[in-house]
Kinemage of the C-alpha trace (Angstrom):
@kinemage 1
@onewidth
@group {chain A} dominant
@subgroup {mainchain}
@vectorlist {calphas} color= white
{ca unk a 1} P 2.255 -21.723 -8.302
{ca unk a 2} L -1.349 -22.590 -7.550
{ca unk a 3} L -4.632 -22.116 -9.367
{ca unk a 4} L -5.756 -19.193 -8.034
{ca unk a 5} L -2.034 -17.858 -8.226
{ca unk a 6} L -2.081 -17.844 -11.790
{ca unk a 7} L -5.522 -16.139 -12.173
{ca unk a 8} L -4.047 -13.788 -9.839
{ca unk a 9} L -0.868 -13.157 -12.654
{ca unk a 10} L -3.937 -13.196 -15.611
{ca unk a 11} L -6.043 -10.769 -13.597
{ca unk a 12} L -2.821 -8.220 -13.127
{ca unk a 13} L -1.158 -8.593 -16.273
{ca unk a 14} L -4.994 -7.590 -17.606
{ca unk a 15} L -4.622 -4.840 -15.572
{ca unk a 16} L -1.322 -3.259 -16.220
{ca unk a 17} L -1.690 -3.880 -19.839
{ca unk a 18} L -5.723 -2.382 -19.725
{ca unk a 19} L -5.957 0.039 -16.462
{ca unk a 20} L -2.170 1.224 -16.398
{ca unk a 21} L -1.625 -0.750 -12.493
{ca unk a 22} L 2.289 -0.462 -11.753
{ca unk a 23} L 2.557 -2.294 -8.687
{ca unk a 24} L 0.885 -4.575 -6.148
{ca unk a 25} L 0.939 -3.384 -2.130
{ca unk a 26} L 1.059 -5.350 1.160
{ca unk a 27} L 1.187 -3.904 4.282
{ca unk a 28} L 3.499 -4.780 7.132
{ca unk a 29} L 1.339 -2.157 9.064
{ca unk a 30} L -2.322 -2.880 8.910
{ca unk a 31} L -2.543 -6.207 7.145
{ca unk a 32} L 0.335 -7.381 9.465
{ca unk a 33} L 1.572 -9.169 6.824
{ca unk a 34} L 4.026 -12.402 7.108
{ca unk a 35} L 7.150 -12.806 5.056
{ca unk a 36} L 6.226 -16.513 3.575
{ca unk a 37} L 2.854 -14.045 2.635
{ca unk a 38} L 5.048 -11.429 0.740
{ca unk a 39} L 7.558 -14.039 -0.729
{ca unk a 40} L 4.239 -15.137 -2.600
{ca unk a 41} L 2.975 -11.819 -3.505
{ca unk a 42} L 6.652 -10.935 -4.848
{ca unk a 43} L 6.682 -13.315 -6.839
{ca unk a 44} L 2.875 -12.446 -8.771
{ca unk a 45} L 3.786 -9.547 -8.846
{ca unk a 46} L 7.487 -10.129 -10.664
{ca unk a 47} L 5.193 -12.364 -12.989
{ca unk a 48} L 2.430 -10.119 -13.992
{ca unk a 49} L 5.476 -7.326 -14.758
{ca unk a 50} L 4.453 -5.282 -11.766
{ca unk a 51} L 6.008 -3.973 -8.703
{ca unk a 52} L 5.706 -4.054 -5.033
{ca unk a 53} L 4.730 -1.133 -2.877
{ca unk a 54} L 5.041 -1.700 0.657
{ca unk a 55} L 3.834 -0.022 3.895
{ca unk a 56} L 6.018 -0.500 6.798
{ca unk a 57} L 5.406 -0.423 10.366
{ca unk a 58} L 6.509 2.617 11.269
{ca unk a 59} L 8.468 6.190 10.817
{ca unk a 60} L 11.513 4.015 11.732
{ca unk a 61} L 10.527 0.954 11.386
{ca unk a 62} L 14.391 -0.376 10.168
{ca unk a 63} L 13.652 -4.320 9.968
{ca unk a 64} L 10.808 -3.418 7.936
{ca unk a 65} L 13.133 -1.352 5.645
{ca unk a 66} L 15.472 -3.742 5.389
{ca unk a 67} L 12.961 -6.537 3.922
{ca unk a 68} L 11.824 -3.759 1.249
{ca unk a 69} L 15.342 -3.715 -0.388
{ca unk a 70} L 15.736 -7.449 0.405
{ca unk a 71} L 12.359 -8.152 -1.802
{ca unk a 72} L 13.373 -5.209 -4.511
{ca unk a 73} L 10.169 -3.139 -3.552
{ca unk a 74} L 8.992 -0.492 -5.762
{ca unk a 75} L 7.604 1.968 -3.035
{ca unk a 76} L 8.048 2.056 0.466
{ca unk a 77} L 5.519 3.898 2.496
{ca unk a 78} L 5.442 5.123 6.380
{ca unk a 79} L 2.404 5.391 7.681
{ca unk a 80} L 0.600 8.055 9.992
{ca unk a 81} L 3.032 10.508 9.694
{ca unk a 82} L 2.021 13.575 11.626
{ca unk a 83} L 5.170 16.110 12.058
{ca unk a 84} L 8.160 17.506 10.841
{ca unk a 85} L 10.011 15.155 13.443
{ca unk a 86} L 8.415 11.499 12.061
{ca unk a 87} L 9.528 12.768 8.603
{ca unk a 88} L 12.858 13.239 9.874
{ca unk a 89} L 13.161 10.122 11.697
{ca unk a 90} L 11.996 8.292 8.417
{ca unk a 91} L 14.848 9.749 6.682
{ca unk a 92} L 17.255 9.180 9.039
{ca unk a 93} L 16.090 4.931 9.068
{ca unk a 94} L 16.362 5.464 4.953
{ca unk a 95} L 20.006 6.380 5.474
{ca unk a 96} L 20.413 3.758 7.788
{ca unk a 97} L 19.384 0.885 5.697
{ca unk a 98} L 20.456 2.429 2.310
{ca unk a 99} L 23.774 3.837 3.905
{ca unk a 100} L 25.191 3.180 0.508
{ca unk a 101} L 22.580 6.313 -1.450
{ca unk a 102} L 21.850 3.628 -3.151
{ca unk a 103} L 17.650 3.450 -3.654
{ca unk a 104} L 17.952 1.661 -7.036
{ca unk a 105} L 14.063 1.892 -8.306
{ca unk a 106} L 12.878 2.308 -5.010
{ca unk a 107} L 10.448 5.728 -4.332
{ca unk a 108} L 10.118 6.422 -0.775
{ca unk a 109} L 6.515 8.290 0.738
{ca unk a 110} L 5.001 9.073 3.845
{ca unk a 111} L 1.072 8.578 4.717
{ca unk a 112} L -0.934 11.452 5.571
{ca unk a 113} L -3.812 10.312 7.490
{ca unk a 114} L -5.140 12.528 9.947
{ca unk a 115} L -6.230 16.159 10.582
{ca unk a 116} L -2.611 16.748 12.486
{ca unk a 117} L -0.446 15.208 9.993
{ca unk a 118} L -2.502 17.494 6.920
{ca unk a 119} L -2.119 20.801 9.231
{ca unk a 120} L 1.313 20.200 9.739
{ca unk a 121} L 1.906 19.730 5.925
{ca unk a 122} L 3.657 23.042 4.769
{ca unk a 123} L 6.008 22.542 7.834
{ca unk a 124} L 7.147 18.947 6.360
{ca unk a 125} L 7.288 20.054 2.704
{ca unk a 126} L 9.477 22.759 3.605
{ca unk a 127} L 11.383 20.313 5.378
{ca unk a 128} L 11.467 18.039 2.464
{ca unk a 129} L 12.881 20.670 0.158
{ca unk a 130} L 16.174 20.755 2.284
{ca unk a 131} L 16.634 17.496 2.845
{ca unk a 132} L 18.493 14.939 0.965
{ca unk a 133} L 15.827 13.716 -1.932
{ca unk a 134} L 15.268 10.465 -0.735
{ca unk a 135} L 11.674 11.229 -0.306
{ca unk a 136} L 9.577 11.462 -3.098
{ca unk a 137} L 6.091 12.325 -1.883
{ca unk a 138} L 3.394 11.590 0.130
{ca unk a 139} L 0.020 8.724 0.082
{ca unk a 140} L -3.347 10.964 1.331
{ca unk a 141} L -5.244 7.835 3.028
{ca unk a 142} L -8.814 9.125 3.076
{ca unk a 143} L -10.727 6.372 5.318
{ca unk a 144} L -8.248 7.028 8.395
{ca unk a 145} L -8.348 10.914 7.218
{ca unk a 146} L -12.150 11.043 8.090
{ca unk a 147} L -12.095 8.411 11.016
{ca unk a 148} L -9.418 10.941 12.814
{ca unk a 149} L -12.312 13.498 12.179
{ca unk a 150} L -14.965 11.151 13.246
{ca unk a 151} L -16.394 11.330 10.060
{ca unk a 152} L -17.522 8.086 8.763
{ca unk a 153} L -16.291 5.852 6.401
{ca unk a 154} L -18.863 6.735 3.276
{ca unk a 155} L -17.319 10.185 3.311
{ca unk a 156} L -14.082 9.800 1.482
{ca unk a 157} L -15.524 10.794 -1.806
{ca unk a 158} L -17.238 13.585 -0.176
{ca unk a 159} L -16.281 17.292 -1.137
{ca unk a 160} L -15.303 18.163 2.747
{ca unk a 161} L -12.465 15.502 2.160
{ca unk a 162} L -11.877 16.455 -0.969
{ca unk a 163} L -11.142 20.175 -0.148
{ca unk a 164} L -8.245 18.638 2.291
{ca unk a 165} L -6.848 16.662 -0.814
{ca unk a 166} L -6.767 19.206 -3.047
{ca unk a 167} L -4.988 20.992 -0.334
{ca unk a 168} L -2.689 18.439 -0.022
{ca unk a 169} L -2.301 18.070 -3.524
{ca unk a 170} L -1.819 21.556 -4.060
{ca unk a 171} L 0.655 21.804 -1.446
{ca unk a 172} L 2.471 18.620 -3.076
{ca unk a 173} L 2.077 19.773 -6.648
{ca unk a 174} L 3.847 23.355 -5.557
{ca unk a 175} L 7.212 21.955 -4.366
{ca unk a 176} L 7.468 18.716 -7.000
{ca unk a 177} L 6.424 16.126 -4.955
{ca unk a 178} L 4.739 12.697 -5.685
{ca unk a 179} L 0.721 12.848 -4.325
{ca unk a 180} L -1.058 9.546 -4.427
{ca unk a 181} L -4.600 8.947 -3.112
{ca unk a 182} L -5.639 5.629 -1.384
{ca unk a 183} L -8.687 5.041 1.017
{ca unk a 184} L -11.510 3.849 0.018
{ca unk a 185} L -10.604 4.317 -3.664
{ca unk a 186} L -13.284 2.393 -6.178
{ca unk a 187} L -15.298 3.176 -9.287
{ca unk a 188} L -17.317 5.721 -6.971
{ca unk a 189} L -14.076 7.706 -6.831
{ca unk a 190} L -13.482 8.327 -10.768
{ca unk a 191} L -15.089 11.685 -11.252
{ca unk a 192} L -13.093 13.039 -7.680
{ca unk a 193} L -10.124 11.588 -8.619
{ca unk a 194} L -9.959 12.796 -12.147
{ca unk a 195} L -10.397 16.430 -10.437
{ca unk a 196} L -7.661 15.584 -8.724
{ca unk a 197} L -5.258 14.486 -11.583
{ca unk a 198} L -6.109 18.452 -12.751
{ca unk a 199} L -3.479 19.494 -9.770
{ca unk a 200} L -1.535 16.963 -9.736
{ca unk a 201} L -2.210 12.692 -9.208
{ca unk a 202} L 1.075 10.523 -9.269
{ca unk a 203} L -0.907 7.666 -8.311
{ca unk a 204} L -3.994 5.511 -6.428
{ca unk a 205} L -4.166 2.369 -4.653
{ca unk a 206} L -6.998 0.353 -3.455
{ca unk a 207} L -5.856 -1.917 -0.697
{ca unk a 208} L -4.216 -4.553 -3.019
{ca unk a 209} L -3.444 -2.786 -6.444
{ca unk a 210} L -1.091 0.897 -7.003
{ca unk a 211} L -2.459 2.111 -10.841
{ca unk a 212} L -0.960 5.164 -12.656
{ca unk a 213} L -2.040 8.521 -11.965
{ca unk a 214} L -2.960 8.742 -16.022
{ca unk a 215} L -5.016 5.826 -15.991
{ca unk a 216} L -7.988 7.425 -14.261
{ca unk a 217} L -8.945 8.714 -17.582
{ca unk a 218} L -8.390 5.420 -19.457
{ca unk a 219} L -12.062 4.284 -20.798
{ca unk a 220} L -11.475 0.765 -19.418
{ca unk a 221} L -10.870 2.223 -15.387
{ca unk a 222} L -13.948 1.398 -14.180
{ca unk a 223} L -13.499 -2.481 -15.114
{ca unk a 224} L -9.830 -2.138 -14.075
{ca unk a 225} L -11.004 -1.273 -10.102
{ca unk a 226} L -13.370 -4.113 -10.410
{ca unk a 227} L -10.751 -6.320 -11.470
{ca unk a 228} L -8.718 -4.882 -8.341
{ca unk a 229} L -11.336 -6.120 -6.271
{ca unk a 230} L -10.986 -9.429 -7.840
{ca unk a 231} L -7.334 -9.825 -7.233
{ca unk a 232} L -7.744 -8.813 -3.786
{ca unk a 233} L -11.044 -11.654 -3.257
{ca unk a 234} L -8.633 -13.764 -4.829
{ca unk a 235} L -5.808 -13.107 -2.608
{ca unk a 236} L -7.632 -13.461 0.741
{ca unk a 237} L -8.695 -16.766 -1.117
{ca unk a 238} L -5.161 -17.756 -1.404
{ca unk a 239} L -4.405 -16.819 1.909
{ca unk a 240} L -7.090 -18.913 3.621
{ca unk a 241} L -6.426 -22.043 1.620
{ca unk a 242} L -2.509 -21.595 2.439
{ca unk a 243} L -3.610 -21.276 6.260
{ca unk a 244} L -5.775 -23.986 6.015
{ca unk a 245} L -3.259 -26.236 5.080
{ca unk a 246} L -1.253 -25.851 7.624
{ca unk a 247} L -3.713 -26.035 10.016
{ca unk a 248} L -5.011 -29.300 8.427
{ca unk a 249} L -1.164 -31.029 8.009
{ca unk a 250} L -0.963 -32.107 11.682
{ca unk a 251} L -4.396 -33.072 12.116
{ca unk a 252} L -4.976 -37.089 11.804
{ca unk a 253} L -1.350 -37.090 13.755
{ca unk a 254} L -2.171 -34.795 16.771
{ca unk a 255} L -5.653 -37.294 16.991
{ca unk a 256} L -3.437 -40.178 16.831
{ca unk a 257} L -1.571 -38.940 19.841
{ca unk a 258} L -4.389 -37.702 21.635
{ca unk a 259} L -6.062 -41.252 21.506
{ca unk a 260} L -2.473 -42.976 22.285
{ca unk a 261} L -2.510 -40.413 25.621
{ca unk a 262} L -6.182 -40.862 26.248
{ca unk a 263} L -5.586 -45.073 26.153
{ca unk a 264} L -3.054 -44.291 28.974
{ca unk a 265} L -5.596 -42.953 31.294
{ca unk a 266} L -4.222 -39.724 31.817
C-alpha cells in the first residue's frame, strides 16, 4: 500500500466513524472500471471497515455479477433500468449467479435514471412485491434523470427533480423498499436530502463514497461530503500514478530498441 493509499484508509475511516459512510462504489458501467482497479479499491475499503457497492454493466450483465460475489460486494446496482422486463431480467441473472439463494451481505438495486424508467415505477414495484426478495430497492440518479429531460446538470437539487424523488421515494417507502439518492449529491444537497429522509432515505452516494441515510442530519455532514471529494481527488491521483507507471516501465527499453532498429537502416 502506497502513500496516497493510506490517506485514502485515514480519509474513510474519518468518514465512517464522523459522517456514517458504509461503503465505497466503483462502477463497471460508467467509470469502466478494471479489475487490478477494484482489487485496490477492495482492499481500502476492507481497511477503512467499509464496503463495496458496485454498479454493473447491465440488467444482465452476468460476468459483472459474478466479480461482485467474487470481491464480497456490499451492493450491487443495475443501471438504467426502465421497465418491468429489465427488472425481470436482473433477477433472473441474480438467480443465475447466486443459484445457491445464497446473497450473504449482499443488497441488490436497480438505477432509476430517466423519465421512462420513473413512469414505469408502480408497474416494477408491483412487480417487485411478487417476486422472490432478492431485490432490495432502487438508486434515483438525478444528473442522468434531468439529462433524459434535457434539463441541465445544475438542476438536480432543483424542486422539479425533487417532486420526481419524492415520488419515487414515496412510491419506494409504500411497499418497503430501499430508496437511495446519487447524482450530483454534495453539501448543496443537505437541506433536499434531509426532506427526503422525512419519506424515506436508505442511503446517498457521491460518485466514490455510499453514507447512511441517518447521517444527513449528523452536524459533521457537510465536512464528511468534502472529505468524499477528497477521497475521490485522491483516487483519480492513485489511478494516474498507477497508469503512469506502467506506461513509464518499458520506456528506456522500447528507446533502446528503437535506436538498435534505427542503426540497421530500416
Amino acid at each position: 500500500m502506497n502513500v496516497i493509499e493510506r490517506e485514502m484508509v485515514n480519509v474513510l475511516v474519518r468518514l465512517r466513524e464522523t459522517a456514517g459512510v458504509v461503503a465505497v462504489k466503483a462502477e463497471f458501467e460508467a467509470e469502466g472500471t478494471r479489475t487490478d482497479e477494484l482489487l485496490r479499491l477492495k482492499e481500502i475499503a476492507t481497511i477503512a471497515g467499509v464496503g463495496l457497492a458496485l454498479k454493473v454493466g447491465g440488467c444482465e450483465a452476468i460476468r459483472d455479477l459474478f466479480e461482485a460475489r467474487q470481491f464480497g460486494s456490499s451492493f450491487v446496482i443495475a443501471p438504467m433500468i426502465e421497465t418491468a422486463y429489465a427488472l425481470k431480467k436482473f433477477e433472473g441473472a441474480i438467480r443465475t449467479v447466486f443459484s445457491d439463494g445464497d446473497y450473504g451481505e449482499t443488497k441488490f438495486l436497480f438505477n432509476i435514471e430517466t423519465f421512462t424508467g420513473l413512469s414505469n415505477l408502480p408497474e416494477m414495484v408491483e412487480l417487485l412485491s411478487k417476486g422472490d426478495g432478492s431485490i432490495s430497492g432502487i438508486v434515483f440518479g438525478r444528473v442522468d434523470f434531468t439529462g433524459s429531460l434535457g434539463w441541465d446538470r445544475d438542476a438536480v437539487n432543483s424542486p422539479k427533480v425533487m417532486d420526481r424523488v419524492r415520488e419515487a421515494s414515496n412510491l419506494t417507502s409504500d411497499a418497503g423498499l430501499e430508496f437511495v439518492v446519487g447524482g450530483g449529491v454534495s453539501a448543496d444537497s443537505i437541506d433536499v436530502l434531509r426532506e427526503v429522509r422525512t419519506i424515506r432515505l436508505s442511503r446517498f452516494e457521491t460518485r466514490k463514497v455510499v453514507f447512511d441515510g441517518a447521517s444527513i442530519e449528523m452536524p459533521a455532514i457537510s465536512a464528511g461530503l468534502m472529505d468524499a471529494v477528497r477521497f475521490e481527488l485522491l483516487w483519480l491521483k492513485n489511478k494516474r500514478h498507477y497508469y503512469a507507471q506502467i506506461v513509464d516501465e518499458d520506456e528506456r527499453r522500447i528507446h533502446m530498441l528503437q535506436e538498435r532498429w534505427d542503426i540497421r537502416g530500416v
